[in-house]
N, C-alpha and C positions, 0 to 999 in steps of 0.2 A: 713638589714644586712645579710639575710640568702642568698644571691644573690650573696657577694659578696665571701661567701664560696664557689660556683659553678665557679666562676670565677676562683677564685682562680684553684681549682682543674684544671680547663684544659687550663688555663694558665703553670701551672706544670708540664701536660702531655703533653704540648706543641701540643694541639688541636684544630685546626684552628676552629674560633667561630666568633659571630658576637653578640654583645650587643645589646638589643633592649630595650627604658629607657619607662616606660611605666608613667605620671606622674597621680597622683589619686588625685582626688579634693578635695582642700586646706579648703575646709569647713566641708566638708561632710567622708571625709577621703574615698569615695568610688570610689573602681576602674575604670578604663575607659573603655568604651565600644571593643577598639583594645584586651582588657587584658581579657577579657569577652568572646571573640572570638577565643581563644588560650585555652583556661579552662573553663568548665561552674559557676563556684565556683570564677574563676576569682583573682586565687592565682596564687604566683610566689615563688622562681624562676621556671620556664618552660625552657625545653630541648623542642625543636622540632629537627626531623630529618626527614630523608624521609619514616623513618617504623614508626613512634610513638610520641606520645608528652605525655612528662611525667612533674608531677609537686609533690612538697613537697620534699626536699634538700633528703636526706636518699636515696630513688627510686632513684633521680638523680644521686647524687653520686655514687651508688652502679651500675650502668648501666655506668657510666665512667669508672669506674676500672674496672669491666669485660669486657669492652672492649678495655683494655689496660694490660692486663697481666705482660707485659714485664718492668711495674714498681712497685715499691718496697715500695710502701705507705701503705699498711697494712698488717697484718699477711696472709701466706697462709690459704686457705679454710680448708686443713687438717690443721691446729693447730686450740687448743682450747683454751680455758682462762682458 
């Protein structure tokens, strides 16, 4: 489900992307060797780009929106809670 938060987001920012469906074995519930090769930990969701592969929704998220300034999905950096 946390994948489909990342989706979401640059679906939003309207960020050309590409889904890649990783599936993990149905007995063992343990990830596939492709998803292993992208993370050593072998978690998702994963952002890959040409500078960086990032993994754990928060980091990804947070590196979508700074690279997208120009929308209005959360509070500026100067305000605080």
């Amino acid at each position: 489900m946390r994948s489909k938060r990342a989706i979401w987001l640059l679906e939003e920012l309207q960020t050309p992307h590409e889904v890649v469906h990783h599936q993990r074995n149905p007995q063992t519930n343990l990830a596939p060797a492709s998803l292993a090769a992208i993370h050593p930990l072998a978690k998702s969701p994963d952002i890959v780009d040409a500078v960086r592969t990032l993994c754990e929704l928060g980091t990804v998220m947070e590196c979508l929106l700074d690279q997208t300034p120009q929308h209005n999905l959360r509070p500026a950096i100067s305000e605080s809670c």
